[in-house]
SEGUPA-740434 format. One record per residue (C-alpha): x, z, y. Coordinates in steps of 0.05 Angstrom, whole numbers, plus 5000, padded with zeros to 4 digits. Example, Ala and Ser with C-alpha at 12.3 -4.5 7.8 and 13.67 -1.06 7.14 Angstrom:
5246,5156,4910
5273,5143,4979
REM end
This chain:
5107,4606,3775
5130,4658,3732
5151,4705,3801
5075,4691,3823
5047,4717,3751
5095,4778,3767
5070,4798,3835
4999,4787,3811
5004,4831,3758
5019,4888,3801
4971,4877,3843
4920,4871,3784
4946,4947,3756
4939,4979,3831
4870,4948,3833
4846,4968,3755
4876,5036,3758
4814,5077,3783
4772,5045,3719
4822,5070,3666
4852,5132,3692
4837,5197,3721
4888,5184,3781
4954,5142,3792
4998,5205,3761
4967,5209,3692
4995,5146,3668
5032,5108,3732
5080,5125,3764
5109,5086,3824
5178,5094,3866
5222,5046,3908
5293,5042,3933
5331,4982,3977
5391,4975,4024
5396,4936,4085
5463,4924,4119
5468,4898,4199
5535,4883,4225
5537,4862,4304
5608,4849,4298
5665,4847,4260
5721,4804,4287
5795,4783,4267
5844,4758,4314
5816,4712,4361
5757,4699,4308
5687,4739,4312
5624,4750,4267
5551,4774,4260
5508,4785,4202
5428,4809,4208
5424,4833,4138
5467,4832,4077
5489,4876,4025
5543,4914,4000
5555,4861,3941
5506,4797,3964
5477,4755,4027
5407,4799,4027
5372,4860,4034
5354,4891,3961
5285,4902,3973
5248,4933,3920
5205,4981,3887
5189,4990,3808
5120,5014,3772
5124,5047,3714
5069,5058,3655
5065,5105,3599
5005,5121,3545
4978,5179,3548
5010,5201,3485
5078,5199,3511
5098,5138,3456
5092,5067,3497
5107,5047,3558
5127,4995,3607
5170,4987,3671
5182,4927,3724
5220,4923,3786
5205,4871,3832
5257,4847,3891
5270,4806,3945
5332,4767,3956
5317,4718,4003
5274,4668,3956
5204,4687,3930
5194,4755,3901
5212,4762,3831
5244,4811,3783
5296,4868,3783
5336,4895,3746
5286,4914,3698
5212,4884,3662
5219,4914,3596
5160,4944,3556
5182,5004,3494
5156,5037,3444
5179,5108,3417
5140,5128,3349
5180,5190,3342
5229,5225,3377
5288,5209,3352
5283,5129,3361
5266,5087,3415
5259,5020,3430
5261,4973,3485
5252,4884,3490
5262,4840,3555
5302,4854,3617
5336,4926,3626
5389,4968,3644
5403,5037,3601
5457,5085,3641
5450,5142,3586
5528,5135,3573
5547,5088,3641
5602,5121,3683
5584,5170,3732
5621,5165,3792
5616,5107,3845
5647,5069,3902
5623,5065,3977
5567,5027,4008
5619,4997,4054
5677,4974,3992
5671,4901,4015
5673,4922,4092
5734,4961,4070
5778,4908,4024
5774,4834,4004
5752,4849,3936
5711,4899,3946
5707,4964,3898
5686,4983,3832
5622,5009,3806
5601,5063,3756
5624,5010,3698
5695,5007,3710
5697,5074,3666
5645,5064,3624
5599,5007,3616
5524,5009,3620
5471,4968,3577
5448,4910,3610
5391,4846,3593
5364,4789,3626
5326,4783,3555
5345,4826,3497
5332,4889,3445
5357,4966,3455
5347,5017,3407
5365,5084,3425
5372,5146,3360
5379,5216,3373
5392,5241,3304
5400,5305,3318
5323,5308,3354
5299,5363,3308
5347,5417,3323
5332,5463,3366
5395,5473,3390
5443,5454,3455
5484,5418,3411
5435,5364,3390
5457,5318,3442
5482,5257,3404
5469,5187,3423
5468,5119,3382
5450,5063,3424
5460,4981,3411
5434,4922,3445
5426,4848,3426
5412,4790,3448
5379,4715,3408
5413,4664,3387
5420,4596,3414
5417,4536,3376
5469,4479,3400
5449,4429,3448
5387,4385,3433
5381,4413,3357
5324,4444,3367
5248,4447,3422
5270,4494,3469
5238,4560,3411
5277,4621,3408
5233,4659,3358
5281,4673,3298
5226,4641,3248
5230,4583,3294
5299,4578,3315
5335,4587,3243
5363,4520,3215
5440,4512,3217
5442,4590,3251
5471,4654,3225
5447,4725,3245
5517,4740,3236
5542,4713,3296
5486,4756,3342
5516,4818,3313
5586,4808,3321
5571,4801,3394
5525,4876,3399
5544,4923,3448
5537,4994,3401
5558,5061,3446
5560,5131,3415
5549,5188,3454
5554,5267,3448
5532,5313,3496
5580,5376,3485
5542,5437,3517
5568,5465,3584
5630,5423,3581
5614,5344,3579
5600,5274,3557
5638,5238,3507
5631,5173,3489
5664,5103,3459
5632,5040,3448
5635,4965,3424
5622,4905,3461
5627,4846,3420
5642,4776,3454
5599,4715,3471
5655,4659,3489
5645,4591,3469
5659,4563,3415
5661,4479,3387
5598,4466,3364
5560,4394,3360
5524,4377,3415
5460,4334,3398
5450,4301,3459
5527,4267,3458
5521,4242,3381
5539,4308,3352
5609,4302,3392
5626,4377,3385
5639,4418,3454
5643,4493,3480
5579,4532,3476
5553,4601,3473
5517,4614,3400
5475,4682,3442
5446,4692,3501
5404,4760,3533
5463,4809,3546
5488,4817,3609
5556,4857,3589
5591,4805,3548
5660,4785,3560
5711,4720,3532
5739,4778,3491
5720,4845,3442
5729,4901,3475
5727,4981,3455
5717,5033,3500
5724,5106,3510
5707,5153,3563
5696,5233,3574
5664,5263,3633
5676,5339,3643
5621,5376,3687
5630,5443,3658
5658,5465,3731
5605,5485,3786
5606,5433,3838
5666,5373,3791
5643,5324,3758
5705,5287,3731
5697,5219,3691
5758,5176,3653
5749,5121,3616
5791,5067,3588
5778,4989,3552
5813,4961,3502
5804,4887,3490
5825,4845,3426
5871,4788,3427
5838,4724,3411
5848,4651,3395
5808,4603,3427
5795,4518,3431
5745,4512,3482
5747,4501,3555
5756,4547,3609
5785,4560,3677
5860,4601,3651
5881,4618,3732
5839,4615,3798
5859,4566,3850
5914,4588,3891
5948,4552,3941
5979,4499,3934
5956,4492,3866
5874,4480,3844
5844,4509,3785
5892,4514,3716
5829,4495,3671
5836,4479,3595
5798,4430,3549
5762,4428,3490
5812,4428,3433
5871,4454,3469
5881,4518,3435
5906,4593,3478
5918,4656,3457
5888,4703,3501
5897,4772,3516
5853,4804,3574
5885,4868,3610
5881,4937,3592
5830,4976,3643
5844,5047,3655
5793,5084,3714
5777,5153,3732
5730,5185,3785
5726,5255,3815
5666,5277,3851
5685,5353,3881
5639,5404,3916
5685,5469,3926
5640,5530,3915
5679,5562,3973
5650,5499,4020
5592,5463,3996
5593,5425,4047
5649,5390,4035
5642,5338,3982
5700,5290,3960
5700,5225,3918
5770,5202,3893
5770,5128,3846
5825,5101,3808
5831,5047,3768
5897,5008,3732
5899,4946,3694
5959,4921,3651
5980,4878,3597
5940,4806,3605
5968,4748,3582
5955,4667,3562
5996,4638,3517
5995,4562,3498
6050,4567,3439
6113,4525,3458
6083,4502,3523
6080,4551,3574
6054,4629,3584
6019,4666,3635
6034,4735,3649
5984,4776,3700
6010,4818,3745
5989,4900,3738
5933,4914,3791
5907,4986,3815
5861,5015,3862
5858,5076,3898
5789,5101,3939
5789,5178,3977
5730,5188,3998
5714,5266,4029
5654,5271,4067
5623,5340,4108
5554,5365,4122
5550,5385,4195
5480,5399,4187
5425,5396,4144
5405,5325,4151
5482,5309,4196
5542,5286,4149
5611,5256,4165
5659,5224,4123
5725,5173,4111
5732,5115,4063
5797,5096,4042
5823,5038,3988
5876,5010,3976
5887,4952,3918
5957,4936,3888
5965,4869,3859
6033,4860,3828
6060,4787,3819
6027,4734,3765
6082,4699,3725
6074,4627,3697
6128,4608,3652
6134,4534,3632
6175,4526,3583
6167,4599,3562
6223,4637,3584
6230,4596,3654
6184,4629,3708
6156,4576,3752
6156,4601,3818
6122,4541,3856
6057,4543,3814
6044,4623,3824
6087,4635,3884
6044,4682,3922
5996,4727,3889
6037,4799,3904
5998,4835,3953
5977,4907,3970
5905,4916,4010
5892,4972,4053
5817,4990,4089
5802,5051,4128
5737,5073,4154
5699,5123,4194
5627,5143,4183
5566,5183,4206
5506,5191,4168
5437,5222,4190
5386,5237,4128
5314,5209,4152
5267,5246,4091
5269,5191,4038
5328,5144,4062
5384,5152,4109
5423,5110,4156
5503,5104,4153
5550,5075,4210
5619,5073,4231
5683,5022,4248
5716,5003,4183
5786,4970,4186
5809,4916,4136
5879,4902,4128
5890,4848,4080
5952,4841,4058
5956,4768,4054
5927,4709,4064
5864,4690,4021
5835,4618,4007
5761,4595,3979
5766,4538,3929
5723,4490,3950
5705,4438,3889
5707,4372,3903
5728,4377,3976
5780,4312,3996
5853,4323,3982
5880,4365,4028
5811,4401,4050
5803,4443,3980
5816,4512,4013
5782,4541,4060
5809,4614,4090
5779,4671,4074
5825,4715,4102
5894,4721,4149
5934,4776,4155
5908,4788,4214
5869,4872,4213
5789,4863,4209
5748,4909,4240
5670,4917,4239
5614,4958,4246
5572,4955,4188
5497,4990,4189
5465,5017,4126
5404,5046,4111
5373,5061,4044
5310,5082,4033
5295,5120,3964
5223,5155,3943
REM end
């Protein structure tokens, strides 16, 4: 119902515009972008595929476009993207009305996403064409702001200068509590929804960025993003029996742990942008229930329970991204990725510990224009996954629990692209070379019938189609 009371209200705008505006431009403004992908083959040994339309990322097309509304004076505004994704029509990634009463504050309710500080260098269309896991976005150097329901303000303190180096940025999002199971009708107004909550909790799980735009050089930034695990709290529909729940919901960027980050992008070079960024998450104690290693043959998932208590320590993420046009050959355009991860652990004290492995991933990507709307390029990644230790007692690995999660990816592709005035189309064979086998966990599945392959060892080759439309 609600997708239905989405599409009609566009429709009712479109229709009421010429009553309450001189044109669409005075107060609208309306612009699209999707991404199909077609692949009429990709095969694996003696094994072949087809797919009509999927995704870099998903099983659909994105299919969208976005309208956007803003008072005449410049201070309120709206904006909604709707999708497709295979169901009924429905929302993007943004319906989010705001409200800017002077120029130094803004700010924003419902679903969004704010880049002002995000990363600024990205991964290929073709990333999942090109390894198992795919490749990173924009946020593996610096995280964006994200909602499916929550609050951003956004100050500019240094509005009133009139001077290039008034560029600083304070921005925080939050999301509403959540009161424990069967306490309470269903209300999340905060007048409504108060009883047995603190406000404390929903602010120790913000995400607050700083930025400062340094003239002719850069971007600097660092930011907060609290956590939103579970924790044991009574559930009212089991007798008050306490169990793991989340005390907020709305934000999209949460993780099981704190984290800080940091991040500098230099663009004060013609033609480079260059972009590094690393997180920093807390060590934390935890009694709730949650999956502590994947399934990995032979073994299923290692999943904890309520009361059993970890100490948890997520890895260290280092990235970086390079995105080069030489003066000397602006035609020429390459994209290099990097990313490391280091130091996670789980500890169960005097039981057993689990050490992760150190993982990185490398992507070159040069591409040349041959003409105006002709280009060429190569993707290349390759992801390291060094070995995952389980040692039970601690100080004894146990080799038959974790025994084969060292591997090293490589993918290799080829591309053309022709430009087609407001999208473009992009082909070309892309090679997969896993570089060991990979298994689906399949819940509930008989004994012996839990994994499913994914992958052999065995090259993959394919011949994805994209074509993006933007305007």
């Amino acid at each position: 119902m609600k997708k239905i009371i989405v599409i009609s209200a566009f429709l009712c705008v479109i229709i009421g515009l010429p009553a309450r505006a001189q044109s669409w431009t005075d107060n609208f403004r309306l612009n699209a972008w999707g991404r199909g992908v077609v692949s009429p083959i990709a095969f694996s040994g003696g094994d072949s595929s087809v797919s009509a339309a999927t995704t870099t990322s998903g099983n659909y097309p994105q299919v969208g476009f976005s309208v956007a509304g803003t008072a005449p004076g410049k201070k309120i505004g709206f904006l909604v993207d709707a999708y497709w994704d295979g169901g009924i029509p429905g929302v993007g990634d943004n319906a989010k009305v705001w409200v800017q009463p002077f120029g130094f504050i803004k700010l924003t309710a419902g679903r969004f996403i704010e880049d002002d500080l995000r990363g600024s260098v990205g991964n290929t269309e073709f990333a999942s064409w090109l390894l198992p896991a795919g490749g990173k976005d924009e946020d593996a150097i610096f995280t964006r702001f994200q909602a499916k329901l929550g609050a951003h303000v956004k100050l500019e303190p240094l509005y009133w200068l009139d001077s290039p180096w008034k560029g600083l940025m304070i921005e925080g999002a939050f999301g509403s509590s959540v009161a424990p199971a069967g306490s309470n009708n269903g209300d999340t107004r905060a007048n409504r929804n108060i009883i047995g909550l603190d406000a404390a909790d929903i602010y120790k799980g913000m995400q607050i960025g700083l930025g400062y735009k340094i003239s002719n050089i850069g971007l600097v930034r660092f930011q907060f993003i609290g956590n939103n695990r579970t924790r044991l709290e009574p559930d009212y529909t089991n007798n008050g029996y306490p169990r793991g729940q989340s005390v907020f919901d709305g934000l999209s960027k949460n993780s099981d742990a704190d984290v800080i980050e940091a991040a500098f992008r230099f663009s004060g070079i013609e033609g480079l942008n260059a972009d590094a960024g690393v997180k920093i998450p807390f060590e934390y104690k935890t009694d709730t229930q949650f999956i502590e290693y994947p399934a990995l043959p032979p073994n299923g998932e290692k999943e904890t329970a309520d009361l059993d208590e970890r100490t948890v320590k997520r890895p260290v993420v280092i990235a970086m991204g390079i995105s080069w046009t030489p003066s000397f050959l602006e035609s020429l355009n390459v994209v290099v990725l990097f990313d490391v991860s280091f130091g996670g652990r789980i500890e169960e004290t005097g039981h057993h510990l689990l050490k992760f492995g150190a993982n990185a991933g490398t992507w070159i990507m040069p591409s040349y224009k041959i003409t105006e709307n002709l280009k060429a390029g190569v993707d290349f990644g390759m992801y390291i996954h060094k070995k995952d230790e389980w040692q039970q007692p601690i100080g004894r690995p146990r080799t038959d629990i974790l025994s084969d999660s060292n591997y090293t990816d490589i993918g290799i592709g080829i591309w053309v692209e022709l430009a087609l005035g407001g999208g473009r189309i992009r082909t070309g064979p892309m090679i997969m070379l896993p570089g060991t086998e990979r298994y689906m966990w399949v819940e509930g599945n008989s004994l012996g019938y839990e994994f499913r392959p994914a992958f052999t060892r065995e090259p993959v080759i394919s011949l994805p189609i994209s074509f993006t439309y933007n305007f």
